[in-house]
C-alpha positions, 0 to 999 in steps of 0.5 A: 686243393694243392696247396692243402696237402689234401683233395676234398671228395664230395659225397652224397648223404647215402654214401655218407650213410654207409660211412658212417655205419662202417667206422662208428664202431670204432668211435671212442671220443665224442667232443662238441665244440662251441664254433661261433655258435655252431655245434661241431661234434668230434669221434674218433678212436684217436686219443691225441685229437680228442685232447688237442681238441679240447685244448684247442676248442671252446666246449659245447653242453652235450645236450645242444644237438650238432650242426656238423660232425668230424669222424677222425680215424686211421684206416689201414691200407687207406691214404690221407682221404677227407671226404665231405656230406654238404647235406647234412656237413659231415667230414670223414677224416681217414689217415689226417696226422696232421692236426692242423688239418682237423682243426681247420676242417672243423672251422670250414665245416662250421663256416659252411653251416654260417654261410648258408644259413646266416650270412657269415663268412670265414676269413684265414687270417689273423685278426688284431685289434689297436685302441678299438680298430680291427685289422687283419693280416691274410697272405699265403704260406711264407708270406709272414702273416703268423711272424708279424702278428705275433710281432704285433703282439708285443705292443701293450696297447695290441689285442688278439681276436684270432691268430688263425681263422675268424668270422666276419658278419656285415651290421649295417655300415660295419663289418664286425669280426669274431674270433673261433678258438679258445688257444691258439696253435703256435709253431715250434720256431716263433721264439726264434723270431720274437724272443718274447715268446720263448717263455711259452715255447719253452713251456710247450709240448710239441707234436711231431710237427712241431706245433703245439695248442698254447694259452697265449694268455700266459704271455700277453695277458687276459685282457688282451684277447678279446671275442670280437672287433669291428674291422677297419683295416685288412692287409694283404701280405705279400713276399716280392723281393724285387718290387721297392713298393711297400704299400699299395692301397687297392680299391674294394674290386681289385681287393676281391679280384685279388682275394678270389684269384688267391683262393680267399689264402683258404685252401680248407674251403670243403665247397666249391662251386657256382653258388659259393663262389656267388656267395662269397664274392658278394661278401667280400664286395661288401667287406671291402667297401667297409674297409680300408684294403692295401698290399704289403710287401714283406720282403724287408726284414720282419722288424722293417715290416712291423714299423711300417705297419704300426705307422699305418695302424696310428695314421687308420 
């Protein structure tokens, strides 16, 4: 996983086992998180991923037992290693600075207990929702899915489920989307973009990679973030400066040819094999034929991109 930062080591349950008994006597923090209904256990030794954790995530009673569990630490001589247990969905995070990478891990641990055990799936995206109507914006790095989202935001009659990560779970002809996380993990350079921001960035405190956990509810409301839509739309942001096409609608096969290709825009996915790719692909096939699926080209300037898109949002 290149484009990660980080390669996934899977292991076994006894190597995990014998993990697990070298680091848990550093373990100081112990933080469960409410994932869609799974159980995320966090330890760690590190004061700062405990509190980003629970800034970033809803809390779960601690007698619920975990259905996966992070061990964060720091160990000298090590480098960055995140070495993954699909048996009993463990992660093991040695020298992961980044928090980023932990939140998204936790997700990708929760997604993977959702996938095998209840038919839903993740989706790295943005989730909105317009007058009822769910939409999502997915693309790779750069390709301005966080820009626009947030750009979106800024209509009174737009709502959030997700800025990031959500699940998606197939009800008869519907496909319905669930958001993952209570705050929302902003870059220091959104005001930049959308000056209505400043307020909240100004507020901020920001990590050394110049992230901070937020409460967008500050800005937009309580009203306006809401748990769950029913998906209608999904946008594939892409950045081609020399292609004058600005939207092209695709068929549910070239939507999940182009998603598998592009590595689901997922690089924190802990599993890959045959039978997830099965799994996914089956997924996908039928999220697509319950929405509509279309290529947006982002190479025009971000407020060129935003009328397009709300244009196409009031036609849906």
């Amino acid at each position: 996983m290149a484009s990660s930062g980080y390669q996934v080591e899977l292991i076994s349950i006894d190597e995990k086992h014998a993990l697990f008994e070298k680091y848990k006597g550093r373990v100081l923090y112990e933080e469960k998180a409410d994932i869609y209904g799974c159980c995320i256990k966090l330890l760690t030794d590190l004061k700062s991923v405990k509190e980003r954790w629970g800034e970033n995530f809803f809390a779960m009673s601690a007698n619920i037992r975990s259905h996966g569990r992070l061990l964060v630490t720091e160990e000298e001589g090590e480098g960055l290693r995140v070495l993954y247990d699909p048996l009993s969905k463990t992660a093991f995070l040695l020298n992961v600075g980044y928090y980023g990478w932990v939140k998204s891990i936790a997700l990708s641990v929760a997604g993977d207990v959702l996938e095998d055990e209840h038919g839903i799936f993740s989706v790295h995206g943005a989730c909105l929702d317009m007058g009822g109507k769910g939409f999502c914006l997915m693309g790779a790095g750069g390709a301005g899915k966080t820009t626009n989202a947030y750009g979106l935001l800024r209509l009174t009659n737009m709502r959030v489920v997700s800025d990031d990560w959500f699940f998606v779970r197939l009800y008869g002809d519907d496909a319905l989307a669930f958001g993952s996380e209570k705050n929302f993990y902003i870059r220091a350079d959104l005001a930049t973009v959308w000056e209505e921001f400043k307020w909240v960035v100004d507020k901020a405190e920001f990590d050394q990679d110049g992230r901070a956990i937020v409460d967008i509810r500050w800005i937009i409301g309580k009203g306006r973030i809401v748990p769950l839509t029913t998906l209608k739309n999904v946008f594939f942001l892409r950045r081609e400066p020399g292609d004058k096409t600005a939207c092209q609608e695709l068929s549910a096969e070239e939507a999940v040819d182009y998603l598998e290709a592009k590595g689901y825009f997922n690089p924190h996915l802990l599993v890959r094999n045959e039978r997830k790719a099965k799994l996914r692909r089956s997924f996908f096939s039928e999220l697509f034929k319950r929405t509509s699926v279309y290529f947006v080209n982002t190479a025009q300037p971000p407020s060129q991109t935003q009328e397009l898109l709300k244009n196409m949002l009031a036609k849906a």
